[in-house]
N, C-alpha and C positions, 0 to 999 in steps of 0.2 A: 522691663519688657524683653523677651525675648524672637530674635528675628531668627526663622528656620529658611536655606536655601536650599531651593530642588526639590521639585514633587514626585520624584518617580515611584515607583514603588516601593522600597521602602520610607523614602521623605515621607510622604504622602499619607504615610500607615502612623508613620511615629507623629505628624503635624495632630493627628485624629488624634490618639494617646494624652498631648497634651493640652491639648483643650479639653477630653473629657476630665481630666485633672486640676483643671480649673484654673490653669496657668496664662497667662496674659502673652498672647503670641499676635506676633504678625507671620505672614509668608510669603515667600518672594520666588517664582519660577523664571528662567529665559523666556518660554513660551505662555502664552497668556493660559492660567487655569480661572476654573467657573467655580471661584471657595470664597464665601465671605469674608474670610481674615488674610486675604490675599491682595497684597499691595503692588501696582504696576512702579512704583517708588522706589527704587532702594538705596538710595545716597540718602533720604530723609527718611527711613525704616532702619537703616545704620546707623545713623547719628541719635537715635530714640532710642536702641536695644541695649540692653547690659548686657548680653548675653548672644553671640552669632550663632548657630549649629549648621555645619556644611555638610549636604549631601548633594552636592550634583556630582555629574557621571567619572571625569578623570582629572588628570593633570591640566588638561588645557584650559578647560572652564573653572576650574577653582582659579588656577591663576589671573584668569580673564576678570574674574565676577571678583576676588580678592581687590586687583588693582584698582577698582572702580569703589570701592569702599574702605580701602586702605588706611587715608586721612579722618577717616571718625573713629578709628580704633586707639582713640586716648587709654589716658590713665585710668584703669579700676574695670573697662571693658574685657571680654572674653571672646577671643575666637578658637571655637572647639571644630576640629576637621574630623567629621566621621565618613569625608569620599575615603574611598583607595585609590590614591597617589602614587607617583612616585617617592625615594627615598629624599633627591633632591629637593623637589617642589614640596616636600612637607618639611626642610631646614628652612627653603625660602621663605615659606611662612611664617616659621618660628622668627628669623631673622626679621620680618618687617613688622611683625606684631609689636617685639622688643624696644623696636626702634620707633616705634609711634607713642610708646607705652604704656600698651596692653597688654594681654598676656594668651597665652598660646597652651592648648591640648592635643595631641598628637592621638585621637581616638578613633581608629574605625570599628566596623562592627563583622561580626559574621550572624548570621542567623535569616532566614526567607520571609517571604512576603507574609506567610502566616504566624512569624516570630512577631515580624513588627505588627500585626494587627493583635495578637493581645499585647504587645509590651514587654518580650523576651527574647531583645537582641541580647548579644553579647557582645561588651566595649574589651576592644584590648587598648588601653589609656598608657601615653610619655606623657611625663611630663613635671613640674612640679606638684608632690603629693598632695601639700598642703593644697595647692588650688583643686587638684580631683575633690578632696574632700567638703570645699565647699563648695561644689559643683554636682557633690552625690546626688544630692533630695530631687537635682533636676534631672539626671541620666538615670537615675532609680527608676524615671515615669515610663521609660522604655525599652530597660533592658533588665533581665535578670540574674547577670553576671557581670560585674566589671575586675578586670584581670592588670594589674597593675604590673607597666614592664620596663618601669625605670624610664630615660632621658630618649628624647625622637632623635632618631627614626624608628625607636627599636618598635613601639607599634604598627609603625606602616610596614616592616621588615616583616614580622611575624605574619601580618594579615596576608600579605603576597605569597608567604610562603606556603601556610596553610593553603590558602586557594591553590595554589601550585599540586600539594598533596591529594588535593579532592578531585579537581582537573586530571589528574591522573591516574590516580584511583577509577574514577570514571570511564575516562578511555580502556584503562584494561579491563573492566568491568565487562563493554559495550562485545570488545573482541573474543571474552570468554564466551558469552548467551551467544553471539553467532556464529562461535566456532563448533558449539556443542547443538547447535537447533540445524546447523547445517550436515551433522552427525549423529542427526535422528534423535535429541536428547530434545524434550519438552521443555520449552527456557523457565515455565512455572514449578516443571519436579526441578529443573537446575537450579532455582529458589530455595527451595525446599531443603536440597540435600547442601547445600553453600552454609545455611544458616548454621551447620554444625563445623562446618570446617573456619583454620585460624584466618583467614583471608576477611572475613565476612566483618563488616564495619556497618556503622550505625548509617552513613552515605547512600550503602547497595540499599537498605533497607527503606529509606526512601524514596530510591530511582527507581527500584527494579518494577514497582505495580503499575508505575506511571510509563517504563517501559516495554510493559509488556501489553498494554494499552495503547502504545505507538500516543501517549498522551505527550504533550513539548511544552504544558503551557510552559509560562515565564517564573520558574522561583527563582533564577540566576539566570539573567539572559547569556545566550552565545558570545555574543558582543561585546560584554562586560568583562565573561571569563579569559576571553581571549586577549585582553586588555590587560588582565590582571598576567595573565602568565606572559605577557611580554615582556611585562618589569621585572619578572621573575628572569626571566633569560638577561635582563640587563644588568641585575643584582649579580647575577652568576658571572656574567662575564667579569663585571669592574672585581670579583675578588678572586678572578684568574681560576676559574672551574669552567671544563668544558661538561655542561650540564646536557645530554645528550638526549636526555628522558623530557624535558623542559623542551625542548627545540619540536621535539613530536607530536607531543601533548598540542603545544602551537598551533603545529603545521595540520591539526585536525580539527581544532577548533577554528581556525580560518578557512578552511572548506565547509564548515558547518554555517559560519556566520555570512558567507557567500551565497548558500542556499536562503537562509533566513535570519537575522540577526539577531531578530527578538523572540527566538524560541528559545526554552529551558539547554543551557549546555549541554543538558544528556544526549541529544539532537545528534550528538556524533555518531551513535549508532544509525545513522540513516548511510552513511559511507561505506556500508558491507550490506544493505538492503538492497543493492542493485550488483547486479551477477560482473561489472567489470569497475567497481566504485565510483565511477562517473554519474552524476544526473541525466538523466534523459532530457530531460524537458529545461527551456530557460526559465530564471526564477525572478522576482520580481522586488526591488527592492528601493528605498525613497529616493527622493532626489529633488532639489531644487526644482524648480516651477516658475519663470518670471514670462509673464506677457506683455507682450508689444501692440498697442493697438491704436489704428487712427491713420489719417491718409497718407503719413511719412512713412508710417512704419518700417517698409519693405528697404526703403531707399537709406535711412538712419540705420536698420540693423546693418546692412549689406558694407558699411562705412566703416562699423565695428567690429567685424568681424571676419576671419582668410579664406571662406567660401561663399560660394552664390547662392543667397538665402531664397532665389528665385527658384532653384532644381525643386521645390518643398510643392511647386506647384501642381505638381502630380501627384500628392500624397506622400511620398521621397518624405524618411526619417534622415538628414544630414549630419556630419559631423563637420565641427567648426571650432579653430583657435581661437579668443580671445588672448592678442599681445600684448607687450609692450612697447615702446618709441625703439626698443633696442631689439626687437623680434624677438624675445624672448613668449613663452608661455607663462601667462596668469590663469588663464581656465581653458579645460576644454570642456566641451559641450556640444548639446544634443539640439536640432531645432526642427521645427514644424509646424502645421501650419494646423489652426483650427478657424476656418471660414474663411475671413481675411485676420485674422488674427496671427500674431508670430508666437510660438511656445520655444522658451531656450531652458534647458533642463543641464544639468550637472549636478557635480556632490552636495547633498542636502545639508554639509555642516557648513558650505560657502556661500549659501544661501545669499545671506546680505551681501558681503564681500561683491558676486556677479553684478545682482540691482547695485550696487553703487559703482558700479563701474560700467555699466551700459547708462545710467545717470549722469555721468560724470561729465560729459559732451551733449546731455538733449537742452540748446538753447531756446531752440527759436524754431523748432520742427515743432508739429502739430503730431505727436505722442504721449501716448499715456501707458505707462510702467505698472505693471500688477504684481506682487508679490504672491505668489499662490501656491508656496513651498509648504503649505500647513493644511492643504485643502487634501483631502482624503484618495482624489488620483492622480496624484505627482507622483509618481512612481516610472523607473526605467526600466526595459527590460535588457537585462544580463546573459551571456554562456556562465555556464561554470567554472570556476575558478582554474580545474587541470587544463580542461580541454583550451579555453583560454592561452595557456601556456604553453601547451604543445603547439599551437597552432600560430606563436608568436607576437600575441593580438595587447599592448598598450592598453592599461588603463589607469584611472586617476585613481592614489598617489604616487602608485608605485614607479610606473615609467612617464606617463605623466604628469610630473611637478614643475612647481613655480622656477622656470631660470630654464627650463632645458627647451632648445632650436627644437619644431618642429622636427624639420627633415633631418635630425639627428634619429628621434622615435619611430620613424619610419612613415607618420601621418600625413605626409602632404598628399598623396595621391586621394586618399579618401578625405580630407579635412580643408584642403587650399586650392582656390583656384586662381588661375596664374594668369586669367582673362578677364574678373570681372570689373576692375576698378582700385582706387583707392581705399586702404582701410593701417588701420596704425598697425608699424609695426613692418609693411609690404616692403619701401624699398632693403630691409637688410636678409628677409627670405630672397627676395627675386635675384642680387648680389649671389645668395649662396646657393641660390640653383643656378646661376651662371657659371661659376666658380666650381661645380660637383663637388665639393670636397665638407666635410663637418669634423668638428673635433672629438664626436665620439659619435658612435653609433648605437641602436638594440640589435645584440645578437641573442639566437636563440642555444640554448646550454644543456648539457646532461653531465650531472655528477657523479663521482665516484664514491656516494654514499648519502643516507638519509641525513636529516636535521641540522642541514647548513643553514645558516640563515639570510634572512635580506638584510642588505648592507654589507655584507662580505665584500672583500674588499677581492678583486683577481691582481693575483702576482705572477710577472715576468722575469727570473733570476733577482727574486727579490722586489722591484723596482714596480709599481704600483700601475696597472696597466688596466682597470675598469672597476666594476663592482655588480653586486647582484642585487636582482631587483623585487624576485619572486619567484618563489619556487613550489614545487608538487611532488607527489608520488601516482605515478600511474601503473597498474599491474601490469600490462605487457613495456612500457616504453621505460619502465625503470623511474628514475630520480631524474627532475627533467627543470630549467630554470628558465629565466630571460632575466639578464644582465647588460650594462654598457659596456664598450671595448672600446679606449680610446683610439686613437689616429695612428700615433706613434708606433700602436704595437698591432696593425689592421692587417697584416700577415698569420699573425698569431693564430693558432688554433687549440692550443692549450694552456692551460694556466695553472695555479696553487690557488688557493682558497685560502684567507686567513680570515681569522679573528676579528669583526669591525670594530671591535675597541682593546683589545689585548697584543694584536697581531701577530697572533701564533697560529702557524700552520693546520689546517683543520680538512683539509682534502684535495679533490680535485674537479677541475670540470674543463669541460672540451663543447668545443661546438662543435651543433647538429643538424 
């Protein structure tokens, strides 16, 4: 039997594939799907399959959904990884299949949603030959090329890379049509008259009808790509190449994935549709959902959290810490009220993580906990990613993550209030608003040049004095960031820029 993981769009295409084939499957999603050979089981769908195939979305969830199945990957078992991963977490795998012993295929794929729905991906396969080979008849059912690339990682290498080339192939694509449609050229004659010139790749030929159609559906989400060319900037970095073209490509694909995550990457071309590349409008995008309901409600959340859940009573959208015994941050979040109900909203991938932690103290109160992250208007509304930045404004991961003080990110005045009561975490905020002082702060940044990136580290005569957080490009305001600045160097108003994992010199930035 074979166990497929991850139903997304491609999962989902190839799980189809191999049941019209007549192949003995089960399948296994995070989130519940409505497929008869879909098992809510997978320690006992594991323990049953000769045969694992992984498609969910990155590094994270492979490793997550790996650890939890780990121990049935005996002897004579297969786990074949067709996510794109990182380089590391596709050795990890190798290493712990080994060591259970099983045995390990290092294969993603390239090819879209309508590859995988007749059955003509393309596997670029590590690993040992002889096991591809008996593994052919089964990756035959859904792909039309398998490309043999010797020992992992070298398939996860290639497959980042490639997407890397397409990623940006794409983006110069997007700024050729609206450099010429804004120079009176008809971006369908620029069609036309491209297909003869050496530029023009098999890529333009499937973007371009779809973009000139302002069509986004999903053959490669935003989200994914942007995913994929981050590893790409992290490959670059660990073999000492400042990859400059790779940093761009990025920093446009997370403007794009800010407006929309699950639209087709080409979506970048919406970033020169507006006369000063800014959004207009805020955009809308998922988020955790948990409700509080029942006669404690008010009094329990208000316990767990560093604002007054009471301001909500006037319709007031609030923002709120959840800490730790040590004031640190574990989530920030959104709260509100629908009737007498409490709504606490944050990032949709922490979903569980918040519910077991607003859980974690309901003893003996008369509350009932909803999980409502999956319901169709859990959704938050957002600015855009530059203006965002320009304007200095914290959000989760980038400024706020797990470990960093509140009133380091600047959140207390909109996020804590310093009247209403007890809640975990109070006495060491109230100490260091007594005390003024924090050990680093958010400052707001402008660099002296494009596709720095986040986690850059700011240097003081060498000597390691903050890091960057998130960065933009705005047509009139230049190259513009928000990084920490520790204590030590709270004079400082200029820095070096280096390398987050090389640490080679790579520019400058100044506060603004």
């Amino acid at each position: 039997m074979t166990l497929l993981l991850g139903l997304g769009i491609i999962g989902s295409r190839s799980a189809d594939q191999l049941i019209a084939a007549g192949h003995p499957l089960k399948t296994w999603n995070r989130t519940a799907k409505d497929r008869p050979e879909t098992t809510p089981d997978l320690a006992e769908a594991a323990s049953q399959a000769d045969v694992i195939l992984c498609y969910l979305r990155d590094d994270q969830a492979v490793r997550e959904v790996f650890s939890q199945i780990k121990d049935h990957l005996n002897e004579g078992k297969t786990f074949i990884n067709h996510a794109t991963i990182d380089p590391e977490t596709t050795l990890w795998l190798e290493r712990h299949c080994k060591a259970a012993g099983g045995n390990f295929l290092d294969a993603p794929f390239t090819g879209s949603r309508e590859a995988a729905a007749c059955g003509s991906l393309v596997y670029y396969v590590a690993g040992d030959r002889d096991l591809l080979e008996e593994h052919r008849p089964l990756l035959d059912v859904t792909s039309r090329e398998i490309i043999y690339l010797g020992q992992p990682p070298a398939a996860t290498v290639v497959k980042i890379t490639t997407n890397l080339a397409t990623a940006s192939a794409i983006q110069a694509l997007t700024e050729a049509l609206e450099i010429s449609r804004r120079h009176g050229v008809d971006p369908r004659a620029w069609h036309d008259a491209a297909k003869f010139n050496g530029c023009y790749a098999p890529v333009m030929g499937m973007k371009i009808p779809t973009l000139l159609e302002n069509d986004f559906t999903p053959h490669f989400s935003t989200e994914n790509m942007a995913k994929d060319t981050n590893y790409a900037i992290q490959l670059a970095d660990s073999a000492g190449i400042t990859a400059d073209l790779n940093h761009l490509t990025w920093a446009r694909l997370f403007e794009a994935e800010m407006r929309d995550a699950s639209e087709d990457f080409s979506a970048t071309i919406r970033q020169h549709q507006s006369t000063d590349l800014e959004l207009e409008e805020d955009v809308e995008i998922s988020c955790s959902r948990i409700r509080l309901k029942g006669p404690d409600a008010e009094r329990y959340l208000n316990g767990q959290v560093t604002n007054d859940v009471r301001l909500t009573e006037d319709g007031r959208i609030i923002d709120a810490c959840i800490l730790d015994a040590k004031g640190k941050l574990q989530f920030y979040v959104h709260i509100h009220r629908e009737e007498e109900d409490f709504i606490v909203q944050g990032p949709i991938d922490l979903a569980k993580e918040i519910y077991a932690r607003l859980d974690k103290y309901l003893i003996a109160d008369d509350v009932e906990l909803i999980d409502e992250s999956q319901d169709e208007t859990a959704y938050l509304i957002v600015a855009n990613e530059t203006r965002r930045i320009i304007d200095g404004v914290p959000r989760w991961p980038n400024e706020l993550f797990a470990g960093i003080l509140p009133p380091e990110a600047g959140v207390e005045e909109k996020s804590i209030s310093y009247t209403k009561g007890c809640y975990t975490g109070q006495e060491v905020i109230s100490r260091m608003k007594r005390a003024g002082k924090t050990n680093r702060h958010l400052v707001k940044l402008a660099l002296d040049k494009p596709l720095i990136p986040t986690k850059a580290k700011l240097l003081i005569e060498g000597q390691e004095a903050g890091f960057i957080t998130s960065v933009a490009s705005h047509i009139e305001q230049g190259e513009v960031a928000l990084g920490y600045r520790y204590r030590k160097y709270s004079e400082a108003d200029g820095f070096d820029v280096a390398s987050p994992s090389s640490g080679t010199i790579i520019g400058k930035a100044f506060l603004r």
